[in-house]
LOLO-188688 format. One record per residue (C-alpha): x, y, z. Coordinates in steps of 0.5 Angstrom, whole numbers, padded with zeros to 4 digits, always signed. Layout:
# LOLO-188688
XYZ
...
# end
This chain:
# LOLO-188688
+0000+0000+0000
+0002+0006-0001
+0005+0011+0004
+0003+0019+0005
+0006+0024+0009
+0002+0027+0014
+0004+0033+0019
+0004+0031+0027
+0000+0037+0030
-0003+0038+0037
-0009+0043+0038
-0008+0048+0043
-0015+0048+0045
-0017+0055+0043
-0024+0057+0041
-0022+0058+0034
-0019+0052+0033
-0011+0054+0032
-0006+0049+0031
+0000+0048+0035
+0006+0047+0031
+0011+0046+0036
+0011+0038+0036
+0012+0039+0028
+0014+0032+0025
+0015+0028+0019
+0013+0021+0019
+0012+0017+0014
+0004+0013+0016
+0002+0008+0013
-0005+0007+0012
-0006+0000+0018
-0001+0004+0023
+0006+0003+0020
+0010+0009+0022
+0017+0009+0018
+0021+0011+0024
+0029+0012+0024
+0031+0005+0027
+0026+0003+0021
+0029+0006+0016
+0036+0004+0018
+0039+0011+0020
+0041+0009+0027
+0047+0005+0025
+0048+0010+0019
+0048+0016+0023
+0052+0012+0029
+0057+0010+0024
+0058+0014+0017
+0058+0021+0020
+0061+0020+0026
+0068+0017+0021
+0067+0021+0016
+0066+0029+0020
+0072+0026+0024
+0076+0025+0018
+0074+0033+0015
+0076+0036+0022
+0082+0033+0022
+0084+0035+0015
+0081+0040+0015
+0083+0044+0022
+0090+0042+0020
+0090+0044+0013
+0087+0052+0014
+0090+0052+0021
+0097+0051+0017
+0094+0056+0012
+0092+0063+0017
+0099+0061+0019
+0103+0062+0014
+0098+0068+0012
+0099+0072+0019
+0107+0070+0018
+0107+0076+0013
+0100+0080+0015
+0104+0087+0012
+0105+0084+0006
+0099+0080+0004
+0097+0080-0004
+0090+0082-0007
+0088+0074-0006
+0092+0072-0001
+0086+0077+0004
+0080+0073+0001
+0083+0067+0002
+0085+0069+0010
+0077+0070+0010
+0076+0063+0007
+0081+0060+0012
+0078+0063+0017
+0070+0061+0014
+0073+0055+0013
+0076+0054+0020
+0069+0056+0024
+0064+0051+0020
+0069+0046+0022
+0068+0047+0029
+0061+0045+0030
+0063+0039+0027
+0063+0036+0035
+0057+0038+0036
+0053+0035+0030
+0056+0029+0031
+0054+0029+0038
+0047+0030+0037
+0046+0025+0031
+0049+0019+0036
+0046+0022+0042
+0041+0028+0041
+0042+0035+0043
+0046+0036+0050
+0048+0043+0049
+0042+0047+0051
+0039+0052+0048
+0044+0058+0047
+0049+0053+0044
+0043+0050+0039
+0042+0057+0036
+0049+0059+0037
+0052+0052+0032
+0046+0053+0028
+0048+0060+0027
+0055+0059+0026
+0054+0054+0021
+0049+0057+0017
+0054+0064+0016
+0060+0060+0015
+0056+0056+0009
+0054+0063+0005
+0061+0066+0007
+0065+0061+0003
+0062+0060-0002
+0061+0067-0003
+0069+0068-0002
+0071+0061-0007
+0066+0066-0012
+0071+0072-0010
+0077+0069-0012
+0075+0067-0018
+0073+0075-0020
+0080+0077-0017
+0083+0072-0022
+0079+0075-0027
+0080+0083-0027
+0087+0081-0025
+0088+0076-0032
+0083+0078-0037
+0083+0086-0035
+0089+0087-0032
+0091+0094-0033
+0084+0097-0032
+0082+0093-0026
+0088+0095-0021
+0085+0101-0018
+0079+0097-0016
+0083+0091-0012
+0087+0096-0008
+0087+0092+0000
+0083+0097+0003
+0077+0096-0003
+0078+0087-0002
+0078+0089+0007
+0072+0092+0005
+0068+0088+0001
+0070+0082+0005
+0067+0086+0011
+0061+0088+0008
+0061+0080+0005
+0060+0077+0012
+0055+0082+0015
+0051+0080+0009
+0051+0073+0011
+0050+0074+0018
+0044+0079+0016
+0041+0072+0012
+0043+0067+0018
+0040+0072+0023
+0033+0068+0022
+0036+0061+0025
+0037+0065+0032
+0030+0066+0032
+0027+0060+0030
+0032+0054+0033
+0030+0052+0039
+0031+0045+0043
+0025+0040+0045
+0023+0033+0044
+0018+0030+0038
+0022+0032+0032
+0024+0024+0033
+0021+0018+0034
+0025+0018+0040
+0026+0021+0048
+0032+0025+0046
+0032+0034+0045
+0034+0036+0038
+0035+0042+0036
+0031+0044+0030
+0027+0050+0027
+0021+0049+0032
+0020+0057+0034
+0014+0061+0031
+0010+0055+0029
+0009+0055+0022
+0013+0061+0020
+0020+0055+0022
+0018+0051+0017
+0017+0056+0012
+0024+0059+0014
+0026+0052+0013
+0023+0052+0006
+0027+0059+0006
+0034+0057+0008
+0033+0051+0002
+0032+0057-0004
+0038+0060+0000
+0043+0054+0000
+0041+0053-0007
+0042+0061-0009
+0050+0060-0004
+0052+0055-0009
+0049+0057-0016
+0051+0064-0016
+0059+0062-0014
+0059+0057-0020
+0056+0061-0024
+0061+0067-0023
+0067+0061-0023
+0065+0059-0029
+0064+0065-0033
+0071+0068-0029
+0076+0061-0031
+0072+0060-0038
+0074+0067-0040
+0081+0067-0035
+0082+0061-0040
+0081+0063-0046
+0086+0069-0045
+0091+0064-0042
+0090+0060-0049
+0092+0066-0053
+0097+0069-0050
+0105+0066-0050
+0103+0058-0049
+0108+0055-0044
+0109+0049-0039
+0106+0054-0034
+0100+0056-0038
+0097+0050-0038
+0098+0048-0031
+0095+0054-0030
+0089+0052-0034
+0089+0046-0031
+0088+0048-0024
+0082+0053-0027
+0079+0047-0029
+0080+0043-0022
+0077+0050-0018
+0071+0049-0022
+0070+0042-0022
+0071+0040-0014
+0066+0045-0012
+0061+0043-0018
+0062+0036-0015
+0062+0037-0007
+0056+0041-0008
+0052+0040-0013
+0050+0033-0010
+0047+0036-0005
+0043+0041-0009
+0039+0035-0012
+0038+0031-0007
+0036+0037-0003
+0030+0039-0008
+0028+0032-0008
+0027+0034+0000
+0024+0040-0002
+0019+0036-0007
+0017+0030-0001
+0016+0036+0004
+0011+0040+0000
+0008+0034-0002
+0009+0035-0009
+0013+0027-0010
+0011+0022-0005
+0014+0015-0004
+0011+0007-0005
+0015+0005+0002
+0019+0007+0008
+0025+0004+0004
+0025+0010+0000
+0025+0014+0004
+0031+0012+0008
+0035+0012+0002
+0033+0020+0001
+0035+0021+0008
+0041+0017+0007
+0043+0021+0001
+0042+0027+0004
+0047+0026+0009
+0052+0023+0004
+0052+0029+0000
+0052+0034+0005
+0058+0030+0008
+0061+0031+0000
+0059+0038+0000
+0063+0039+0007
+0069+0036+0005
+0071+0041+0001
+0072+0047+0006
+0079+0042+0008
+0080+0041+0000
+0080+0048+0000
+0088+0050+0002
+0090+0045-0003
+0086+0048-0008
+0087+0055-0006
+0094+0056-0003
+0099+0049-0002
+0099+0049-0011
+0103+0055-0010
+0110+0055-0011
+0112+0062-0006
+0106+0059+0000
+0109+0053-0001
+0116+0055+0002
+0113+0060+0007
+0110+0053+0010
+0116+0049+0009
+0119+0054+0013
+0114+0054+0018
+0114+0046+0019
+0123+0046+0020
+0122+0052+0025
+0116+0047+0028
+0122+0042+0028
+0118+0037+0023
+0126+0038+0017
+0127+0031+0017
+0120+0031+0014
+0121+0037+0010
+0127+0035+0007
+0125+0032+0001
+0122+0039-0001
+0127+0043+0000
+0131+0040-0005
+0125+0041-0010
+0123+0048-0008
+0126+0049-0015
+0120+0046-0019
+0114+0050-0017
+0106+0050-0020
+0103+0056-0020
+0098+0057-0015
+0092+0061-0014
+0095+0066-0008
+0100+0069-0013
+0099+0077-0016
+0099+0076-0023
+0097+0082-0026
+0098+0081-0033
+0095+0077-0039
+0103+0074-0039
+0104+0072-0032
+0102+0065-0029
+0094+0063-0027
+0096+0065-0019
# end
């Protein structure tokens, strides 16, 4: 038999006969009784493993990697070029969003522990770190742009005063467009099946779950924006680089191009797809034939929110570690750390560098980054 989405509401008792939201859940009913709960669907074990191994393994790549990068960056504060101030920022975004990993994998294994203030605080952090990334990837990408293709008429717009601006007005932005989480997260019981509190959008009723709504179109525009901006910016960054002076160089440039593009298009645009299917289940637009299937949407979303989340500990390989001058200034770092046996092997091969994206190149003859 087929199975219906039904929203889970409790009355309030009022003469006008309102509807309390505050116990909102989905669930999955079946007309004889069934209901599609978590151990049902097999998402205890999935949630209890796959989550807990993966979002570790991001963390520690991830903390490692951009700890290294904001480093190396602050080292030489006075002297940061045009990119290497976006991707000081990013770093940072990147560094902030990793450190609410704990308290997700907490909460998936054991419900939420940490009260309310933190509830709305992590969703807080999280949502604010998602935009401001991905709206710096889409920065950088513009910056490579004007310093490529319009090489001479764009110096005066990226003067550091202008990129430490634009990047503050980034972030109150984002931060404006997080706000609605403050408001409407809060901790109860009833999201699940179980006895365990979540942390989950419960406030205001029904305007929650139209923020929820909301935030989704919100996700949706953070990662089609981005992309649209790299792929315009690389494309006509490329097409400049294949007509000038052709070297070994220009094409590891291109390469590297090519490879910003595709890693983001492939971590995030998974979930992107797999999140309007939800959208498309909770408006009642597509419904499922059993329990099974809705499993696997649930099992997908975490999978490729996982993907998606991986790309903020790719990002210093991708954005910094390529870079032959910000690859020296990080051995250099590792010896006075006391890691050189580790670090002799590159020494010796400082001379054979790629380009890297944190490198000022301001004319259409010089390297990609």
């Amino acid at each position: 038999m087929a199975v219906t989405i039904t929203f889970e509401v409790t009355g309030t008792g009022d003469p006008d006969n309102s509807i309390d939201f505050s116990d909102f859940n989905l669930t999955f009913n079946h007309p004889e009784g069934y209901i599609c709960d978590e151990e049902k669907l097999g998402l205890q074990t999935f949630d209890a493993v796959f989550q807990p191994v993966l979002h570790s393994l991001i963390f520690l790549l991830g903390v490692v990697g951009n700890g290294l990068m904001i480093t190396v960056l602050l080292r030489r504060w006075r002297l940061l070029r045009i990119t290497e101030i976006y991707l000081l920022h990013l770093a940072l975004a990147d560094l902030m969003l990793l450190f609410t990993f704990p308290f997700s994998l907490v909460d998936k294994v054991y419900g939420w522990l940490f009260g309310e203030f933190l509830c709305k605080l992590i969703g807080l952090i999280e949502n604010l770190n998602l935009l401001c990334g991905s709206f710096l990837l889409a920065c950088i990408g513009f910056d490579r742009y004007l310093a490529i293709v319009h090489a001479i008429p764009s110096m005066r717009s990226r003067r550091q005063r202008t990129v430490h601006l634009t990047c503050i007005v980034l972030w109150l932005v984002c931060l404006g467009l997080s706000m609605p989480n403050v408001v409407f997260l809060a901790v109860t019981e009833g999201h699940t099946n179980t006895s365990q509190l979540s942390c989950f959008y419960y406030n205001y009723e029904i305007n929650a779950h139209n923020w929820v709504l909301t935030k989704r179109v919100l996700d949706h525009v953070c990662f089609f924006v981005p992309l649209a901006i790299m792929s315009y910016c690389y494309t006509a960054l490329i097409a400049t680089l294949c007509n000038s002076q052709k070297s070994q160089a220009k094409h590891a440039a291109i390469r590297l191009a090519l490879l910003v593009t595709l890693v983001f298009c492939f971590c995030w645009l998974p979930y992107n797809i797999t999140l309007v299917t939800q959208t498309m289940v909770d408006l009642k637009h597509t419904s499922f034939e059993e329990c099974k299937s809705y499993g696997l949407l649930q099992a997908a979303l975490d999978v490729t929110k996982s993907l998606g989340l991986s790309h903020c500990c790719l990002n210093p390989f991708l954005y910094a570690f390529v870079g032959v001058q910000f690859r020296n200034e990080l051995i250099r770092l590792l010896c006075e750390l006391g890691c050189r046996h580790v670090c002799l092997p590159f020494i010796r091969a400082q001379g054979r560098g790629r380009p890297s994206i944190s490198d000022g190149a301001t004319t259409t003859s010089a390297t990609f980054i």
